[in-house]
C-alpha positions in Angstrom: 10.6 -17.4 34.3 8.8 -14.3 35.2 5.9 -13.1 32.0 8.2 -9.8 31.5 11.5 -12.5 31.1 9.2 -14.2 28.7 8.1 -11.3 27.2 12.0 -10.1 26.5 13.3 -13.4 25.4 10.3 -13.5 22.7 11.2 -10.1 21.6 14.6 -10.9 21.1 14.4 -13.8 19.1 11.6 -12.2 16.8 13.8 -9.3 16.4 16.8 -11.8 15.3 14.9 -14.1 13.1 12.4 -11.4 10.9 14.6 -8.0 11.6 16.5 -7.7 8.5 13.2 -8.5 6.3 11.3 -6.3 8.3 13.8 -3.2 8.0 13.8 -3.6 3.8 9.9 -3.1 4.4 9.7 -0.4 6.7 12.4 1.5 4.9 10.8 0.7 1.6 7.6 1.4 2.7 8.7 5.0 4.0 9.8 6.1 0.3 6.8 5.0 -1.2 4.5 7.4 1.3 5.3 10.0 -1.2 6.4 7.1 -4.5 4.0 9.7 -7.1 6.0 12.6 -5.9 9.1 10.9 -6.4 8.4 9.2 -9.4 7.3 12.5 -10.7 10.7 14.4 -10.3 12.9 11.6 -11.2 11.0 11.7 -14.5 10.0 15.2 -15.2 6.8 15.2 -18.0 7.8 18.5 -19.9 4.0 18.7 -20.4 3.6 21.9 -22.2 0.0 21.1 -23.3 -2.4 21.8 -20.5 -4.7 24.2 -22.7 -8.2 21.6 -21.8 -10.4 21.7 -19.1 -11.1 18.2 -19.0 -9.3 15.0 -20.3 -10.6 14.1 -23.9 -11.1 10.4 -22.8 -11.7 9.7 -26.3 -9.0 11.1 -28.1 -6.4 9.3 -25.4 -7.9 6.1 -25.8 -7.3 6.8 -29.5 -3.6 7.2 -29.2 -2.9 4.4 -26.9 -4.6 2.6 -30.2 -2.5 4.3 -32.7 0.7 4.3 -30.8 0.0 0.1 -29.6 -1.8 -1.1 -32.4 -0.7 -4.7 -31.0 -2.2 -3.9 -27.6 -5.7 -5.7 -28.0 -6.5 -6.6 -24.4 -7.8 -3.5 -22.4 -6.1 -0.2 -21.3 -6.7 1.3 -17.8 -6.7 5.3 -17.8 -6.3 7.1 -14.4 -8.2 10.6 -13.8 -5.8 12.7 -12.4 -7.7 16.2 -12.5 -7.9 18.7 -14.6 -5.0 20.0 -17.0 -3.1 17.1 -15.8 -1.0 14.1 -17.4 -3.0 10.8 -18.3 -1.5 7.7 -17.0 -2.6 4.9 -18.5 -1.8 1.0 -18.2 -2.2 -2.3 -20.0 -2.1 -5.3 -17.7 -0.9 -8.0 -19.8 1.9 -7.6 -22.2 3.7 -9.6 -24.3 7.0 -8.9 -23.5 6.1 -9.1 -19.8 4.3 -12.3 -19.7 6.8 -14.6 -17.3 7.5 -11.9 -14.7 4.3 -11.7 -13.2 2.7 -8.4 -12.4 4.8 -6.1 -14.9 2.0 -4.0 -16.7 2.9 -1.5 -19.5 2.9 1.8 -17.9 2.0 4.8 -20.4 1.5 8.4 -19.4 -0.4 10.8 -22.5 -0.1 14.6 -22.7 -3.1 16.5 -20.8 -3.8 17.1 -24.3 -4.3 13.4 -25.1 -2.3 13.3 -28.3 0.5 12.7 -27.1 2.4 9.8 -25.5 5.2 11.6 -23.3 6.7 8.5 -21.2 6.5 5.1 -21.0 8.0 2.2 -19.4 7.5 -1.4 -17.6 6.7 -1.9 -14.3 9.3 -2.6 -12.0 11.7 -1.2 -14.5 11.8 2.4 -13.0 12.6 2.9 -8.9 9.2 3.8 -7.4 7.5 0.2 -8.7 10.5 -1.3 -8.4 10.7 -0.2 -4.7 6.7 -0.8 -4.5 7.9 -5.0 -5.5 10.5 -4.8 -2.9 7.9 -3.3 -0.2 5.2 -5.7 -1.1 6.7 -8.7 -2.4 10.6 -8.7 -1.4 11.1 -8.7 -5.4 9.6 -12.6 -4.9 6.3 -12.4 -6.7 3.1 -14.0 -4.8 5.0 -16.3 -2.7 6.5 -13.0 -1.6 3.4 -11.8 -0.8 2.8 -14.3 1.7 6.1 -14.1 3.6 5.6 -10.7 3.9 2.1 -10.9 5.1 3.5 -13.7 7.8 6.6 -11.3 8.5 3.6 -8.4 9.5 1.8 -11.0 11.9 5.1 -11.7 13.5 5.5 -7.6 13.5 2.7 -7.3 15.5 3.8 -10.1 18.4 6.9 -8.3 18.1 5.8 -5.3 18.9 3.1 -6.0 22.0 6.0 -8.2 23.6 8.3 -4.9 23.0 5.4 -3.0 25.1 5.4 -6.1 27.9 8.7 -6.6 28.4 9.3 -2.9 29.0 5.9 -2.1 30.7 6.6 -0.9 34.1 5.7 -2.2 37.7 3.4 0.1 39.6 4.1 2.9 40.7 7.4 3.1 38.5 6.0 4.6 35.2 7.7 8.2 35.4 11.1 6.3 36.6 10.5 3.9 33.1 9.8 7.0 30.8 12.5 8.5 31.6 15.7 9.0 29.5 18.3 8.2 32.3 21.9 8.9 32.5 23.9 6.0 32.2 27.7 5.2 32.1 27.2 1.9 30.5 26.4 1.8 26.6 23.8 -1.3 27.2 21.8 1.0 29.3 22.2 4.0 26.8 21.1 1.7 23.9 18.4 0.6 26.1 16.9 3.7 26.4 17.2 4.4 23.0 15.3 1.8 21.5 12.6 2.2 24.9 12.2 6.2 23.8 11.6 4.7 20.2 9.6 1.8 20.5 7.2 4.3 22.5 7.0 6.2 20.0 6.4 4.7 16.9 4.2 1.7 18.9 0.8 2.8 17.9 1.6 4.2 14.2 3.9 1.0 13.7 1.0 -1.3 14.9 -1.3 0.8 12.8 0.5 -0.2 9.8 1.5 -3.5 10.4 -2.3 -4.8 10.7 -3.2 -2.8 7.5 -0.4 -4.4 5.7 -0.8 -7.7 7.0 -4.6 -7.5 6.0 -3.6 -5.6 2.3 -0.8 -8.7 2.0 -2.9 -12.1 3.0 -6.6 -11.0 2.2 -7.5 -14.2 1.9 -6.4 -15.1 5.2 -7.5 -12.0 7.3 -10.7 -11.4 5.1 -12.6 -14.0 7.3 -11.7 -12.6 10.5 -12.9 -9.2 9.6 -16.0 -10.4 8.7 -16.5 -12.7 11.8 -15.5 -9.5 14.1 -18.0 -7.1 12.1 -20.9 -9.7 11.3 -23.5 -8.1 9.0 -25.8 -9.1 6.4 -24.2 -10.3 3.1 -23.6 -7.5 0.7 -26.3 -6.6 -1.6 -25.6 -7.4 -5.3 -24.7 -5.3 -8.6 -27.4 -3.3 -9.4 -28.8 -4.6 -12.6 -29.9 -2.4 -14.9 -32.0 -1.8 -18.0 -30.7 -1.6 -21.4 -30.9 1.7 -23.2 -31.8 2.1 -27.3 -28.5 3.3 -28.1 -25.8 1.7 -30.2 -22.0 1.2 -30.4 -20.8 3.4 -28.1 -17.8 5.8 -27.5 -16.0 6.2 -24.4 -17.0 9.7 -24.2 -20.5 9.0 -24.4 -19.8 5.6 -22.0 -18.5 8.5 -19.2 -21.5 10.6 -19.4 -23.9 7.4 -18.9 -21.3 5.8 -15.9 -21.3 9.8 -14.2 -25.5 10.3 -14.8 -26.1 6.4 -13.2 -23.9 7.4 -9.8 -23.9 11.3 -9.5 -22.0 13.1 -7.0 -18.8 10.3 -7.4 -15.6 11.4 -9.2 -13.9 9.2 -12.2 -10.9 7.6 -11.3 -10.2 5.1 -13.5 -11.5 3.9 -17.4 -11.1 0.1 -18.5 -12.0 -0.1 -22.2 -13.0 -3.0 -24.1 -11.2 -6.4 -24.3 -11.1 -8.3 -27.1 -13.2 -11.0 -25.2 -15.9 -8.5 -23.8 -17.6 -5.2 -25.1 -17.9 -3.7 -21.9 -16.1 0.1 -20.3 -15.7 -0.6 -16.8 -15.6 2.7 -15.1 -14.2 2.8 -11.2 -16.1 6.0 -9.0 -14.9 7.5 -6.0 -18.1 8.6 -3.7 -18.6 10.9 -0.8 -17.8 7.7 1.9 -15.0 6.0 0.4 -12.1 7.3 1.4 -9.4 6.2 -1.2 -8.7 9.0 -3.9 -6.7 7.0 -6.1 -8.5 3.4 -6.4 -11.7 3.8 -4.7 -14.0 0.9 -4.8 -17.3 2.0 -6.7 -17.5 0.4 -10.2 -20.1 0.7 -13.5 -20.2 -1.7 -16.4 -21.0 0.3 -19.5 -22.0 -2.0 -22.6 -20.0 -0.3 -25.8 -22.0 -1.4 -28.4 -25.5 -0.8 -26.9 -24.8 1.5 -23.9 -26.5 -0.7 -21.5 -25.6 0.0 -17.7 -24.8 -3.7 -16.9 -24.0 -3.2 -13.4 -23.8 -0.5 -10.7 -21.5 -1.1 -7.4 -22.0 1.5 -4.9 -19.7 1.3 -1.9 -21.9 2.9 0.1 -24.5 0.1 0.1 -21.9 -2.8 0.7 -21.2 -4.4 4.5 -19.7 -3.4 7.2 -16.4 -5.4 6.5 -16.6 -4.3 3.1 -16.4 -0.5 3.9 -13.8 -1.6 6.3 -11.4 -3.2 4.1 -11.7 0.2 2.2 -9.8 2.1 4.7 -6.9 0.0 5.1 -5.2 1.0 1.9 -5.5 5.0 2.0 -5.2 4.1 6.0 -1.7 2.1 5.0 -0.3 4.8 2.6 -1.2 7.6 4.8 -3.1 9.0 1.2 -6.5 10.0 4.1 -4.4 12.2 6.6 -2.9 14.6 4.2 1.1 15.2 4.6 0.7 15.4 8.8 -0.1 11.5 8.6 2.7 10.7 5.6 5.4 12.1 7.9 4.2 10.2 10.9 4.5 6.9 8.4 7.3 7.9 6.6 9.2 8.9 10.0 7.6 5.0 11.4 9.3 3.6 9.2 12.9 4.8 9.8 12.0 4.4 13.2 11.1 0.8 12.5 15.1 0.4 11.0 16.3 2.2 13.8 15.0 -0.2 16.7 16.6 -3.3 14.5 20.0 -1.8 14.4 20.0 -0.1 18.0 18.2 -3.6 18.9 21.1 -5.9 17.8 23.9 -3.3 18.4 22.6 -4.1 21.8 22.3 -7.8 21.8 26.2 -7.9 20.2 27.5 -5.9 22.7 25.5 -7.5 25.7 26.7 -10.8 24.2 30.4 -10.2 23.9 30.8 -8.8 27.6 29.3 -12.2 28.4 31.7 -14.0 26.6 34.2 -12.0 28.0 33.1 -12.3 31.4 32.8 -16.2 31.1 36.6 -16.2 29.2 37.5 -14.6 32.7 35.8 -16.8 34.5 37.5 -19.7 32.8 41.2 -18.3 33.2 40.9 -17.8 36.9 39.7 -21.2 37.5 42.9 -22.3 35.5 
């Protein structure tokens, strides 16, 4: 066999074998591109209260605690801007506890007196459709398969490119879109003008997924490829003379030790530790909603336990940053999440122009041979 036979027959049986699974992604992964927008106006806040310039950090962690008394462990409270709703999450409920990742999911007036919505994890579309994308509803083993399913992706798609790359000399005659009786060489062309493309954003997503799915896997290659020196430790920090302190007060210490990073994210207290962890977003880093720069503020003595500046990390480690806002197209603004969101449609459209293909080529074969047959009889 020729390498562009090889090429075609390994394409084929890829296609066959991980299609179906890798449609529910893609198509998946195209409604969550814009999942906060969508979550947003299948569940309208009614927010009337946006009369505060910044979130009163204080006051919503005092609600979550009057409206959860039972809720011990800590709460996580996103920063969403100014005049905005509060989302807020505790990781490990009770009434969650055998389905795996299923965090309570809270969301506080921009007032922060208020609890306006709440609901489970995987009980409303977007998270539920988030499961699907990242776990095919399967839990970690899911995980896996679909991190396996992404490596097979990307063989899939460079033998796409091979069997289809042209001989020299023949490039304008294989770009083209040619007029053809027969509706294998229509379909052909189809999936050709498709695969073309979406090859480069398709690949692009494929790897970041593949590396976001199996990190354990795909960590050490990263950091063979990019070798640099190990990543310099927390920052340790002296204690400071004050005493029991507020989350308020815990935010002003956590924004004064890394100025010129934004507040994303607050996790209070545990009832196994005294200690805010507060997550920063700085100048480098480019993911806006969980950005990878963290402060350990101890509540009862306001010692700055730790500092973890991005910034200062490896090479691989800064990588790895990108390949989340990189895989949700959050870095590119809405010109990259119609690219991805328009990938991945494009993704379910090479399956099903793929096998409509393979059927049809497959039962003029048969047909052919059943003729065969009968003039030999």
């Amino acid at each position: 066999l020729s390498w562009r036979k090889t090429f075609r027959r390994l394409h084929l049986y890829l296609g066959l074998s991980v299609g179906v699974l890798l449609t529910i992604i893609s198509l998946s992964g195209s409604v969550l591109v814009y999942y906060p927008q969508i979550d947003l106006l299948l569940n309208p806040t009614n927010d009337a209260t946006t009369n505060i310039k910044t979130p009163n950090w204080e006051q919503a962690y005092n609600t979550l605690r009057a409206n959860f008394p039972s809720k011990q462990g800590p709460w996580r409270l996103e920063n969403t801007g100014i005049n905005s709703v509060i989302p807020a999450r505790y990781y490990n409920p009770i009434e969650t506890k055998e389905q795996g990742f299923a965090p309570l999911m809270v969301w506080l007036s921009s007032s922060s007196d208020k609890v306006i919505r709440k609901n489970y994890w995987g009980k409303y579309l977007v998270t539920w459709m988030y499961n699907l994308h990242f776990s095919l509803l399967t839990g970690a083993t899911g995980t896996l398969v679909v991190g396996y399913i992404g490596i097979a992706s990307i063989v899939l798609l460079i033998s796409g490119f091979f069997a289809w790359f042209p001989k020299p000399g023949q490039w304008v005659k294989a770009l083209k879109f040619k007029s053809r009786s027969s509706k294998i060489g229509f379909l052909y062309d189809w999936h050709k003008l498709i695969g073309l493309t979406f090859c480069i954003p398709l690949l692009a997503l494929t790897v970041t997924g593949v590396m976001l799915a199996i990190p354990k896997q795909t960590d050490p290659i990263l950091t063979a490829l990019v070798s640099d020196i190990n990543s310099p430790p927390k920052t340790q920090i002296q204690p400071s003379k004050q005493t029991d302190i507020p989350l308020s007060q815990a935010v002003l210490i956590a924004e004064k030790a890394l100025p010129n990073a934004r507040l994303a994210w607050i996790e209070t207290p545990s009832n196994l530790n005294a200690i805010y962890r507060l997550r920063f977003q700085t100048v480098n880093d480019p993911s806006y909603r969980f950005p990878h720069s963290y402060i350990e503020v101890n509540a009862l003595t306001g010692k700055l336990e730790s500092v973890f500046n991005i910034d200062k990390q490896s090479t691989a480690s800064k990588i790895k940053n990108w390949m989340h806002p990189l895989h949700d197209g959050s870095i590119g603004g809405n010109i990259l999440k119609v690219i991805w969101v328009l990938s991945g449609f494009g993704s379910a459209a090479l399956f099903f122009i793929g096998v409509y293909r393979w059927l049809v080529r497959t039962c003029l074969l048969y047909t052919s041979d059943a003729a065969d047959d009968s003039l030999r009889v």
